[in-house]
SERO-4910 file (N, C-alpha, C, O; in steps of 0.05 Angstrom, whole numbers):
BEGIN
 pado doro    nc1    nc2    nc3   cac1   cac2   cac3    cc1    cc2    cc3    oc1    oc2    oc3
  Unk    A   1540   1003   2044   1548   1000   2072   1526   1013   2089   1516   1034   2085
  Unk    A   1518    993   2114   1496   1006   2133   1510   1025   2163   1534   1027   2169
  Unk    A   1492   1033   2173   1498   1053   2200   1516   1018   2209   1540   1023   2208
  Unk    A   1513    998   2214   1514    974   2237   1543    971   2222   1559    964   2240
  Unk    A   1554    973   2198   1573    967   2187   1593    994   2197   1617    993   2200
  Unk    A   1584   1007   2198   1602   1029   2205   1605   1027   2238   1629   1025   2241
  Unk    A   1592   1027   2267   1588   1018   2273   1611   1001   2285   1629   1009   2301
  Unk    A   1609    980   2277   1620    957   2283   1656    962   2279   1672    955   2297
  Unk    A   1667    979   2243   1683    985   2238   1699   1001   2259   1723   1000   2267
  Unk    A   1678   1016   2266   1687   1043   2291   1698   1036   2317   1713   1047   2333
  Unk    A   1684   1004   2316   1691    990   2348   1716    972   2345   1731    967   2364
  Unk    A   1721    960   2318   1751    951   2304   1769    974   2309   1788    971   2324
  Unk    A   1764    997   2297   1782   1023   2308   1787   1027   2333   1810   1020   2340
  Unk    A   1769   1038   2352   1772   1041   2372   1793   1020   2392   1802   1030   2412
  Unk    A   1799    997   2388   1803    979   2401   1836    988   2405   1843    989   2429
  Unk    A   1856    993   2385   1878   1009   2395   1873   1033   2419   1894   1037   2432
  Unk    A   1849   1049   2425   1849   1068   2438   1846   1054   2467   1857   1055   2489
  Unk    A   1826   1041   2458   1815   1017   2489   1842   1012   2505   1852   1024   2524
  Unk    A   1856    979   2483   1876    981   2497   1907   1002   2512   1921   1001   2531
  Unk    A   1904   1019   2490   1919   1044   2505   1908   1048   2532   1920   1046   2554
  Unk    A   1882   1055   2529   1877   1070   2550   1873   1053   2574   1869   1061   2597
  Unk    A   1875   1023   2567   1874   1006   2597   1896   1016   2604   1897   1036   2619
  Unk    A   1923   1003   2592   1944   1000   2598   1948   1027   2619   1952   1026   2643
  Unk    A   1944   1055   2599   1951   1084   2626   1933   1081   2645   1941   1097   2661
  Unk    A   1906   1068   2659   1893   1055   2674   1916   1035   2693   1920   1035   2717
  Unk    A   1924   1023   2677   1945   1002   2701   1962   1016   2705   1979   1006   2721
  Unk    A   1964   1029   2701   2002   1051   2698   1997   1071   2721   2014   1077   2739
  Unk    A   1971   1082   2719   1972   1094   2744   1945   1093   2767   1934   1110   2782
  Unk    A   1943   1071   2762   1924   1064   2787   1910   1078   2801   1907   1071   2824
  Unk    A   1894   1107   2787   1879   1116   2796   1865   1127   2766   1874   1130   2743
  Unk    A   1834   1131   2783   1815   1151   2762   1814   1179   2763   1802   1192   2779
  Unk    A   1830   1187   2741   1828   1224   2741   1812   1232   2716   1816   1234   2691
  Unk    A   1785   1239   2738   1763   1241   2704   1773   1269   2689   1765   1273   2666
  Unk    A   1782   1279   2696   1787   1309   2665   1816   1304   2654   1822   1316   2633
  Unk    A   1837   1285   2669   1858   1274   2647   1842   1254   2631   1851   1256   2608
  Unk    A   1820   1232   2631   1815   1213   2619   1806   1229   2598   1813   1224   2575
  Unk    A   1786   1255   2606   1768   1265   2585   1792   1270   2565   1793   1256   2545
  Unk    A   1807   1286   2568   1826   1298   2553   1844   1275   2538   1858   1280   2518
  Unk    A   1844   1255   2547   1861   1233   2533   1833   1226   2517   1837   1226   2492
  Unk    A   1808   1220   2522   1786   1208   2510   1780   1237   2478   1771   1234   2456
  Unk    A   1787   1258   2489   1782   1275   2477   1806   1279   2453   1795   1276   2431
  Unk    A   1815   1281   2452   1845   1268   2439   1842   1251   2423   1848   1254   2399
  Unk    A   1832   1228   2434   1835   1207   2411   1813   1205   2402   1816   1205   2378
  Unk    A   1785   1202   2409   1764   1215   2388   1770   1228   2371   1763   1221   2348
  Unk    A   1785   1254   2373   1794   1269   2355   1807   1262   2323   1796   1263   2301
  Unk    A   1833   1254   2330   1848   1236   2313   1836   1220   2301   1838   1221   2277
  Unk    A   1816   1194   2317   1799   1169   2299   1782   1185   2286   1778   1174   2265
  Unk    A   1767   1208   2287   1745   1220   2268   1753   1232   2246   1740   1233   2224
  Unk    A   1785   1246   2254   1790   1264   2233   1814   1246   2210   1824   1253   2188
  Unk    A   1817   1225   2226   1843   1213   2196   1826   1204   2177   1832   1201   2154
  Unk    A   1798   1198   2189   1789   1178   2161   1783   1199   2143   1788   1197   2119
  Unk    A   1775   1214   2151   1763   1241   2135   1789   1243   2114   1788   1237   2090
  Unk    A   1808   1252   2125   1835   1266   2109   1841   1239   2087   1850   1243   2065
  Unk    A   1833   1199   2102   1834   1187   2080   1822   1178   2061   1829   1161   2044
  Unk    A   1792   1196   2065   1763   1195   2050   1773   1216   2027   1764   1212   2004
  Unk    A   1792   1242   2031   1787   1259   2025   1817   1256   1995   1817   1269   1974
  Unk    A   1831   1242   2001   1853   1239   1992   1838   1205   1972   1839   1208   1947
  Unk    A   1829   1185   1979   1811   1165   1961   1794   1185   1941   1787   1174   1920
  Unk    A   1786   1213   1946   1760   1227   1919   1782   1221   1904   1781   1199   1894
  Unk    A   1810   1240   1896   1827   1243   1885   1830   1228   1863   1842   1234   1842
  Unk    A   1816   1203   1872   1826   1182   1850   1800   1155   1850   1804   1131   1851
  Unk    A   1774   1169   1848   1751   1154   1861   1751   1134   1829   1747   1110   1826
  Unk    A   1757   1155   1811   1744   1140   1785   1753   1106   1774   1744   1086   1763
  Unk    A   1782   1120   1787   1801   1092   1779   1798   1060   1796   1807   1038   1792
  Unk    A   1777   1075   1819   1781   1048   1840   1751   1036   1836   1746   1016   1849
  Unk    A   1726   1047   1819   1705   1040   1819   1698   1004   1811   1680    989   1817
  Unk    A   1717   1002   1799   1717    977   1783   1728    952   1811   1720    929   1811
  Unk    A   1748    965   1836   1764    950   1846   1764    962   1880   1784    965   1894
  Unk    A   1736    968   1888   1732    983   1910   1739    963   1934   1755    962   1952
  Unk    A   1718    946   1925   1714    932   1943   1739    915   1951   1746    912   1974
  Unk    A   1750    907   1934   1781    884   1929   1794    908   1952   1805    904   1973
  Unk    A   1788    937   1936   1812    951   1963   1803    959   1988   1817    972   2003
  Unk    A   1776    951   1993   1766    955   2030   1769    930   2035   1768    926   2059
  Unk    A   1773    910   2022   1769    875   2039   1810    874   2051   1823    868   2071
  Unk    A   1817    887   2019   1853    883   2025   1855    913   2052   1859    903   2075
  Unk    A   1853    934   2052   1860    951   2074   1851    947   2096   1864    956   2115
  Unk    A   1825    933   2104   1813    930   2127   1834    895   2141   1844    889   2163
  Unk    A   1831    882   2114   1853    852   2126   1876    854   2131   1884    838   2147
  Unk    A   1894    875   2120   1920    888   2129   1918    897   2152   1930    884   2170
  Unk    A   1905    915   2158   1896    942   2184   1887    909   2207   1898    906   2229
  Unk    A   1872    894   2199   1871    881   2217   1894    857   2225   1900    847   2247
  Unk    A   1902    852   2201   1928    825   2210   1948    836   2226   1959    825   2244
  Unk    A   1952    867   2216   1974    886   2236   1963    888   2268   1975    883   2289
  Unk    A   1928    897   2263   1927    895   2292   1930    865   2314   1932    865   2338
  Unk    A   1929    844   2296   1928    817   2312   1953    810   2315   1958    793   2332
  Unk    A   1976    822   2298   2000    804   2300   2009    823   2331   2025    812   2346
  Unk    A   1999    849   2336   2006    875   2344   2001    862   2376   2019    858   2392
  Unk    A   1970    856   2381   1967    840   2399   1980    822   2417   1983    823   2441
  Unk    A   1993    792   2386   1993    777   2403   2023    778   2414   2034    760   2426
  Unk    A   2037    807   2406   2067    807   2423   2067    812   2450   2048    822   2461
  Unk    A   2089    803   2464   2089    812   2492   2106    835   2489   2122    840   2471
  Unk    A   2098    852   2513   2108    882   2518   2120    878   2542   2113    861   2558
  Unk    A   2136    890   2544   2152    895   2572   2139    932   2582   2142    956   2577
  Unk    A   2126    913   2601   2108    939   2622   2125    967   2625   2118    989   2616
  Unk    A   2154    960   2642   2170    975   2637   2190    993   2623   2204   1011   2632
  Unk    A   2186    981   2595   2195   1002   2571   2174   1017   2574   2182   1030   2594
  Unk    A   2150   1027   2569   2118   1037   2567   2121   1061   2588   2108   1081   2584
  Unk    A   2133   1059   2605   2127   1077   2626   2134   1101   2627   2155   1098   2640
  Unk    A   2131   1131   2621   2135   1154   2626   2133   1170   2649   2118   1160   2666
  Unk    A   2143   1191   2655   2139   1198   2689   2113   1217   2692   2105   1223   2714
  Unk    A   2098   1228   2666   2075   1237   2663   2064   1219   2640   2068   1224   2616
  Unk    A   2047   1196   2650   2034   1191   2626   2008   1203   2618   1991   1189   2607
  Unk    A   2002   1233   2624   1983   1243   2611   1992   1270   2603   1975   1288   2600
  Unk    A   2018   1275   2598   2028   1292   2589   2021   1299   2556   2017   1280   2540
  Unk    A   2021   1324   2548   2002   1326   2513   2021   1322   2489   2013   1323   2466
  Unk    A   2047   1318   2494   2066   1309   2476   2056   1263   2478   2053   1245   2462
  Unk    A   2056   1267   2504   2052   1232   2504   2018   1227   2486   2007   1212   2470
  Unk    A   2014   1240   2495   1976   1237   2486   1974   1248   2464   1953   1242   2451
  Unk    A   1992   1264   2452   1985   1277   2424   1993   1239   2406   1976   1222   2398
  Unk    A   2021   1239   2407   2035   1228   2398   2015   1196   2397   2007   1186   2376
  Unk    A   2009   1183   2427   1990   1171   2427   1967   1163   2407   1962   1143   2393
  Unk    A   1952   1189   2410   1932   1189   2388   1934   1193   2360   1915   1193   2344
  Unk    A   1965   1200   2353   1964   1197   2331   1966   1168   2315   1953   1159   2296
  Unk    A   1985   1157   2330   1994   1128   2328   1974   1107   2331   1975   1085   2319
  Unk    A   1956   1117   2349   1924   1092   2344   1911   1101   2321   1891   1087   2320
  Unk    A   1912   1116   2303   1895   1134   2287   1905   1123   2259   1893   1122   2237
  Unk    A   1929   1114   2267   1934   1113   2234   1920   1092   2221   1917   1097   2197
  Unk    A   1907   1067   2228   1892   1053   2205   1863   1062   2209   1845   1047   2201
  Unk    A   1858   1093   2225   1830   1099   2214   1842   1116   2187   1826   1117   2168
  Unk    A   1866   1127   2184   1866   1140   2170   1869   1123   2138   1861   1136   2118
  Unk    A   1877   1103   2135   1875   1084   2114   1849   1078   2111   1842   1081   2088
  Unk    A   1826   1068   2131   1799   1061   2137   1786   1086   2113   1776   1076   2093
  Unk    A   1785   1106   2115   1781   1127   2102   1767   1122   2075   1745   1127   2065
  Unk    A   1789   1109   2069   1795   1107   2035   1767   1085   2028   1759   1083   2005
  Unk    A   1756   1073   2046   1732   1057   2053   1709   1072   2044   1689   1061   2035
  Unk    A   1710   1084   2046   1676   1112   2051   1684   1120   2025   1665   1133   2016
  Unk    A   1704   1119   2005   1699   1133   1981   1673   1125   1968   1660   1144   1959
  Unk    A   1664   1105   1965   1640   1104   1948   1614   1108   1963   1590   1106   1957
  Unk    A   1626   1113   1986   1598   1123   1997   1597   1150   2007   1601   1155   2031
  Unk    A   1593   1164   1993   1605   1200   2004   1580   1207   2023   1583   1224   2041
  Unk    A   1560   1196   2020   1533   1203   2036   1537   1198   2064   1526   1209   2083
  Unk    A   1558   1177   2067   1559   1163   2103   1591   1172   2110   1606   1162   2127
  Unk    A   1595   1191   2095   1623   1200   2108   1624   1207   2136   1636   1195   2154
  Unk    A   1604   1236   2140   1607   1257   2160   1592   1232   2190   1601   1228   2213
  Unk    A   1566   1219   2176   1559   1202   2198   1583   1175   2206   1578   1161   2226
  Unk    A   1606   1172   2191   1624   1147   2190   1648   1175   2218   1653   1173   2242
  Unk    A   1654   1191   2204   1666   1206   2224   1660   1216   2252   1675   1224   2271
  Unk    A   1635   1215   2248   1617   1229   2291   1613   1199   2297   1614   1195   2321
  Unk    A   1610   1178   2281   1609   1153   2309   1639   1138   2311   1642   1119   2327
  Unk    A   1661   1148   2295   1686   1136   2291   1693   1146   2320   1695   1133   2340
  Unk    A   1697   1181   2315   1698   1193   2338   1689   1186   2370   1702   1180   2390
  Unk    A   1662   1189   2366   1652   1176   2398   1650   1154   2405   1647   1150   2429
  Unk    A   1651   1128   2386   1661   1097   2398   1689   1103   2403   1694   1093   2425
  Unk    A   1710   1117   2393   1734   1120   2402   1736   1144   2435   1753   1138   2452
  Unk    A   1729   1154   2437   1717   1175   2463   1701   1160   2472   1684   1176   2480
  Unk    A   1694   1141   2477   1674   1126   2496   1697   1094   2501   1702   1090   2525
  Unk    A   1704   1083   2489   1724   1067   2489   1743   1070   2502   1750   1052   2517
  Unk    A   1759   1094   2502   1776   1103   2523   1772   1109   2550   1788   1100   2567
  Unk    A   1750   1125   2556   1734   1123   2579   1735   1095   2596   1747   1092   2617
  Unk    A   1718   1074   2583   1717   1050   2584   1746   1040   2583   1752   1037   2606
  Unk    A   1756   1038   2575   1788   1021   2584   1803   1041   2616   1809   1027   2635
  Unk    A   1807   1067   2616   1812   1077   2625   1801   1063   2666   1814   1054   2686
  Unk    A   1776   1069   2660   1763   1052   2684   1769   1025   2690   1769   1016   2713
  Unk    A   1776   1010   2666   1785    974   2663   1814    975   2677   1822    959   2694
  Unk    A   1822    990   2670   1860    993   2669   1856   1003   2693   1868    987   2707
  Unk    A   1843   1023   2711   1842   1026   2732   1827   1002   2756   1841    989   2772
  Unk    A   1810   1000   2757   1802    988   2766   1797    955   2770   1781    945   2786
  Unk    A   1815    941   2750   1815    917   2744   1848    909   2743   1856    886   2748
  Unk    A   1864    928   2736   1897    941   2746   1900    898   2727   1880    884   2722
  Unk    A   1918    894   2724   1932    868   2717   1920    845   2713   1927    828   2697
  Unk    A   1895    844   2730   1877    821   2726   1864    821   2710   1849    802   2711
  Unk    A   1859    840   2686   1849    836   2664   1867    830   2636   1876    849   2624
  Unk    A   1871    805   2626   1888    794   2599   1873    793   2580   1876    772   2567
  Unk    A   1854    810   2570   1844    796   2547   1864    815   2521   1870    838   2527
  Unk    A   1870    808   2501   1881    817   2478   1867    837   2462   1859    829   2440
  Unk    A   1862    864   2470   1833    869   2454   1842    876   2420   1825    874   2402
  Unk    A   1872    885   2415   1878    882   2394   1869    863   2378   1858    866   2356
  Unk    A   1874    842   2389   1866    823   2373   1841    820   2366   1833    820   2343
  Unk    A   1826    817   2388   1790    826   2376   1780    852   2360   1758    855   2349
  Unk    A   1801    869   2363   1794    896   2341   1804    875   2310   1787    877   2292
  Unk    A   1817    863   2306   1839    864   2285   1816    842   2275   1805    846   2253
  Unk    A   1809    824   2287   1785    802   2269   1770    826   2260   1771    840   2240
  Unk    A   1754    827   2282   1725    853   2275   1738    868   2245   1725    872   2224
  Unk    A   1770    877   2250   1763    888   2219   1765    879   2195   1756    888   2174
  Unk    A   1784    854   2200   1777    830   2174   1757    818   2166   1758    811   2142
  Unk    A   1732    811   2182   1707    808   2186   1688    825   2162   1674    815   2144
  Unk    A   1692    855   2168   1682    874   2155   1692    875   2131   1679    873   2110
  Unk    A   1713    879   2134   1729    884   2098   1718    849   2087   1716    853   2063
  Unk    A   1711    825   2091   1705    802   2077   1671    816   2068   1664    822   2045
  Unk    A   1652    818   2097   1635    830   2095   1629    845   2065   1613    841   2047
  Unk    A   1650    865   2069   1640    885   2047   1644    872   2014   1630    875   1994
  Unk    A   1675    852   2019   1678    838   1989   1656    824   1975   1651    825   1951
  Unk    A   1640    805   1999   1616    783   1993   1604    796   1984   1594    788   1963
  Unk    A   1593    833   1995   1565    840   1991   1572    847   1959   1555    841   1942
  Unk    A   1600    863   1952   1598    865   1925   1595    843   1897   1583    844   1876
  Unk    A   1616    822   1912   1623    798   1884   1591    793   1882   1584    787   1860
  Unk    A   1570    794   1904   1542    778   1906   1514    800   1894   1491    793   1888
  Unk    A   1527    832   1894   1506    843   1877   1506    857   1857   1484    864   1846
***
């Protein structure tokens, strides 16, 4: 696996945080840069540190998956992503979503834990590569803290007129990758 594959994975991740963070962008129609930081800060957090805990929990049992690594980053990344596209293409009702502080740290904890969870399956990805763990965790992290930022401004400043599905473009990007990684093995 290269820096560009990781990378790319990080920007499949991030894309739950994106769309979160438009949506509290439309929700409250203004830019408050040290709540964004703190929501951006938050969920960086969470995307850097689940994969770790699911890098760290994949050693546990590295020996048994050597034979069948790849079969299980093409299957966890195509799951993680069919969830994020089916996740996508539902409609939400704006008004279930709405809290009377949406940057309150029970909403934002809770938040970031819930976008986090298929970095934390993602994890189990980096077992055979223990060398690109710590670098797979500082850009997981800041494409996710920079993503939020970036939606945050979208969701503000673009308020309703922006429809694109980005779930859904995270959820290819990570089926993409997990095929990616299957080809490169069955092929060397």
């Amino acid at each position: 696996m290269d820096i560009l594959s990781i990378i790319i994975i990080s920007i499949g991740l991030a894309m739950d945080c994106f769309a979160v963070s438009i949506s509290k962008g439309i929700y409250t129609k203004k830019y408050f840069f040290w709540l964004t930081f703190r929501m951006a800060l938050l969920f960086g957090l969470f995307q850097a540190v689940m994969p770790l805990i699911g890098y760290a929990a994949g050693i546990s049992f590295v020996k048994l998956m050597t034979s069948y690594d790849h079969w299980l980053a093409f299957g966890l990344l195509s799951i993680i992503g069919v969830k994020m596209v089916v996740e996508g293409l539902k409609t939400v009702d704006p008004e279930s979503n709405k809290v009377s502080n949406p940057f309150n740290w029970i909403s934002l904890i809770s938040l970031a834990f819930a976008t986090s969870i298929d970095a934390l399956a993602t994890g189990i990805v980096f077992v055979p590569y223990p060398e690109l763990i710590l670098k797979a965790v500082a850009i997981i992290g800041c494409i996710s803290f920079g993503f939020t930022f970036i939606g945050m401004y979208i969701g503000v400043h673009f308020g309703k007129r922006f429809h694109v599905k980005v779930e859904v473009i995270g959820g290819i990007i990570l089926i993409g990758i997990g095929l990616k990684i299957l080809i490169e093995h069955l092929y060397s």
